[in-house]
N, C-alpha and C positions, 0 to 999 in steps of 0.2 A: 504494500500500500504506500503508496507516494504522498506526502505531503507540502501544498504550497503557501508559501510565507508571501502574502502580498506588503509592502510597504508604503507608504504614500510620500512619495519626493517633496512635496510640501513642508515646509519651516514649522508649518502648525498641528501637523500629523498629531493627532489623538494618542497614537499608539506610544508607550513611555518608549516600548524597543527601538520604533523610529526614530525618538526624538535623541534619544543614546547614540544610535549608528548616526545622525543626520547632523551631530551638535556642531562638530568642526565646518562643516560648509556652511554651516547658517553663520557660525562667528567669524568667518572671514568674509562674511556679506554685511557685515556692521561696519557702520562710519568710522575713524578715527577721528581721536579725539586731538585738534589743534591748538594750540593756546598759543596768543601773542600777546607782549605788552613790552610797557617803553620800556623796561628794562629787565634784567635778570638778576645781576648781581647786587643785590639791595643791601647801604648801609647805612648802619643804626650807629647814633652819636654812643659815647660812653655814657650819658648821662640816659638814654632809654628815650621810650614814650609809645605813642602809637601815630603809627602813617598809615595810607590807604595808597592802591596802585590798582590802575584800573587792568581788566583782562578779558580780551577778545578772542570766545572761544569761534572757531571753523569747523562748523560739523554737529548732527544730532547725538555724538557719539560721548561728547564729554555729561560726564556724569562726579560732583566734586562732594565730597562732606564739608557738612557744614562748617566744624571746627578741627585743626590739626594740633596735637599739641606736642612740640618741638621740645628737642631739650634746655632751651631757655626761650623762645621766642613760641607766642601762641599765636596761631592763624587763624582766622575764619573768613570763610566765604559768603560775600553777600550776592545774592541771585539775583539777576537781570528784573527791572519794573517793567510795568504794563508798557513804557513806553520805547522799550528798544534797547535802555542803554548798557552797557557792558556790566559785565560780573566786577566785581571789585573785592581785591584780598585786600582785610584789613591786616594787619601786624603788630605786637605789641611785645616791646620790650623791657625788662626791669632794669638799672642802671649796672653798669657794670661796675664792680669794687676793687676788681683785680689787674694786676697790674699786666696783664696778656688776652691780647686778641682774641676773641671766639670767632666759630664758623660755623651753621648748621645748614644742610640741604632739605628741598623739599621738591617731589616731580608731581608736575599737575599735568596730565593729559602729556603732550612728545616734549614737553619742557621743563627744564631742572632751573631751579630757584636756587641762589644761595644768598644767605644771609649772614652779613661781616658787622661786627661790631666791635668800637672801639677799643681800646687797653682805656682801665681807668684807674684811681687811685684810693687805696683802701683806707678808711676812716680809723685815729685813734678813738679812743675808749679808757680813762682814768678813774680811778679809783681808790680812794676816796677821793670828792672832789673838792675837801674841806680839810685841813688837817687844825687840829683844835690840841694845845698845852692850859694844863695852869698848874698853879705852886701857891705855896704862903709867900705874901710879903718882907720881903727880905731877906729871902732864904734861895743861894744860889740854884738855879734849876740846870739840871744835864738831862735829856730824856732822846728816846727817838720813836719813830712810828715808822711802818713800809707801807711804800705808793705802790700800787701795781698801773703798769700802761701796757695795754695790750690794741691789737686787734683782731675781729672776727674775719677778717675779709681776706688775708694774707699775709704773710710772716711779715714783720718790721722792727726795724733794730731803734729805738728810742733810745732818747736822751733828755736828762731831766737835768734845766740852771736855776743858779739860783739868782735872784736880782742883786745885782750889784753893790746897792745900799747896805744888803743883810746879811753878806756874807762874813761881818764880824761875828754873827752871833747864829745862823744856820749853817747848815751844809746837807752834800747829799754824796752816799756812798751807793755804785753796785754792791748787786749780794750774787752768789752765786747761778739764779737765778734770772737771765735777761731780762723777764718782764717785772722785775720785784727792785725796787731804790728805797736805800734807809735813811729816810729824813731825821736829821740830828740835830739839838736846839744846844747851845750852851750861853748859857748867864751869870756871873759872876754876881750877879745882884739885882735883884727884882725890884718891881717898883709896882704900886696901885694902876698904875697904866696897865690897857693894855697893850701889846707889842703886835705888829703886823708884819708881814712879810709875802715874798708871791716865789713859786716856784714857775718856770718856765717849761710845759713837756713838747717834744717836738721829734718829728723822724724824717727823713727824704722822701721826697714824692708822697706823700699824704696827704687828706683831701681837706683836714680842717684843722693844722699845726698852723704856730704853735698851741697849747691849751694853758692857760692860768691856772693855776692852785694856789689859793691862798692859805696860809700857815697863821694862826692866831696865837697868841702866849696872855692868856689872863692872870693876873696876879691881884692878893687883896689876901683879908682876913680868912681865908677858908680853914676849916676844921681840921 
């Protein structure tokens, strides 16, 4: 007994078998997807933000999601209005804090996007940002406290002066520690005043050196 497997050559064939055996002809009977726009290589300041760039797709074949999420840069695609005008990728950037270039790619339909953004500069971070003494009246003071100056953003080598005026009676030592300085008071005699002073923190290439500290020395009747 013989049996005959009819097919239907048709793209919309009912039969799942058809649609199986038929799938590759029909998808290279589909448009490709074109995209042009004024540029490719898109770049973002150090400081971030968000830009828009318009995108001219050729063909019913592009098909985009809505949003792309990059390893620092977020995408999304805004679709074409009732009235014609082009798709538009917006992009949105956070500032960069580091002090080296990034790069991320993105392919939408036969075109690769890349996205360059700045070197920027990593912010200090102090700690305390008050350093506070006191003592009895009349009574020589020697004390010290440790400043820590760090940052989150990238390693940085700090340096911590002291103002000019007060370096008879401050100073500042490293400790073993790079991010840790021991601020040291010495007074041979106190007085009802109190005593002021400012430390200066600062490192190369950083985004907001130098930083004040001020050093306070209260003196009087305390217990």
């Amino acid at each position: 007994m013989k049996y005959q497997l009819e097919i239907s050559r048709s793209c919309f064939a009912p039969s799942a078998l058809a649609l199986a055996l038929l799938a590759a002809p029909c998808l290279a009977n589909q448009e490709p997807c074109r995209v042009s726009a004024p540029d490719s290589r898109l770049h973002i300041s150090a400081d971030g933000g968000t830009t828009e760039l318009p995108l001219v797709s050729d063909g019913k074949g592009c098909k985009f999601d809505q949003n792309y999420a990059l390893s620092w840069v977020s995408v999304s695609i805004v679709p074409p209005g009732t009235t014609g005008a082009p798709y538009v990728m917006r992009y949105h950037a956070a500032q960069n804090r580091t002090p080296a270039a990034r790069t991320v790619g993105l392919h939408l339909g036969d075109r690769d996007f890349e996205f360059a953004q700045s070197p920027g500069q990593p912010r200090l971070a102090v700690g305390p940002g008050r350093l506070a003494f006191s003592s009895k009246a009349g009574v020589p003071l020697e004390a010290k406290k440790v400043l820590t100056v760090w940052s989150e953003d990238a390693p940085v080598a700090p340096r911590v002066q002291v103002r000019g005026e007060d370096r008879d009676w401050l100073s500042v030592e490293p400790t073993s520690d790079p991010r840790k300085f021991e601020v040291r008071i010495r007074l041979a005699a106190t007085s009802p005043l109190q005593r002021s002073g400012l430390l200066f923190v600062s490192a190369d290439s950083t985004a907001n050196g130098p930083i004040s500290v001020p050093v306070e020395v209260t003196t009087g009747n305390l217990p």
